[in-house]
C-alpha positions, 0 to 999 in steps of 0.5 A: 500500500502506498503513502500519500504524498501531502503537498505543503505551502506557508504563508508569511509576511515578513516585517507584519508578523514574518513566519512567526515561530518558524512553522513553516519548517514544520515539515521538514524531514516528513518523507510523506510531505512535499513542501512546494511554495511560500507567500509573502509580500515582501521579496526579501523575506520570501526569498529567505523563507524558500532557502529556509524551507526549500520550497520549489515556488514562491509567490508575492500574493497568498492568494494566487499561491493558493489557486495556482498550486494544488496544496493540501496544507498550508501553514499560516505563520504570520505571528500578529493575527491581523490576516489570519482571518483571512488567511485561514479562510482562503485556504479552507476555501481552496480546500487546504487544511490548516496549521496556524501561528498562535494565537488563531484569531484576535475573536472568538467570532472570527475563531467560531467561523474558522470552526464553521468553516473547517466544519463545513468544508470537513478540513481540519485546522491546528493551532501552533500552540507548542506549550502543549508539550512542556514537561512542565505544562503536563505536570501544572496539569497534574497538580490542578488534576490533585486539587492542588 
């Protein structure tokens, strides 16, 4: 039985957020996963996230990436949330799941319709909430699990 290959594309703005805690290397060393392309406004910034990354295109506009290649996922890593609203949804909408910089929304109406849309779509969204696997995380989880 052969494995599937998922294609995977990021979304950056570099000087508004950039590519926030690096997730759009979250990819690297997945033999299943083909990192294609970056999106990012500023030319610079672009340029140093497909060295980083080893994407084999790159585009100035997000959106364009999302119509021309035929991605699976894609990572939206600007660290400020102010496009990730947007950013989200085009790519749910381009039939994209997500993996995307924390915090997800600056609401939590915009956060709700994320949850719609992923919902509506049957895509899936995950949040880059990396604190999750902090020994210490899981022991101040512990400690609130003993009433402590």
């Amino acid at each position: 039985m052969s494995k599937k290959t998922y294609r995977a594309g990021a979304i950056g703005h570099s000087g508004a957020g950039n590519f926030g805690h690096q997730i759009h290397l979250a990819y690297t060393g997945l033999d299943n996963v083909q990192f294609t392309s970056i999106a990012d406004p500023d030319p610079d910034g672009r340029e140093k996230a497909v060295q980083e990354a080893g994407a084999m295109s790159s585009y100035a506009d997000y959106n364009e990436m999302l119509v021309e290649e035929d991605l699976d996922i894609v990572s939206v890593c600007p660290r400020w949330v102010s496009e990730h609203l947007d950013m989200v949804l085009a790519c749910l909408n381009n039939g994209c799941h997500v993996y995307c910089e924390k915090p997800m929304t600056a609401t939590l109406a915009d956060g709700d319709l994320i949850v719609e849309t992923t919902a509506q779509k049957g895509l899936k969204v995950a949040v880059s909430h990396q604190g999750v696997y902090f020994p210490s995380t899981h022991a101040l989880k512990q400690l609130l699990r003993d009433g402590k």
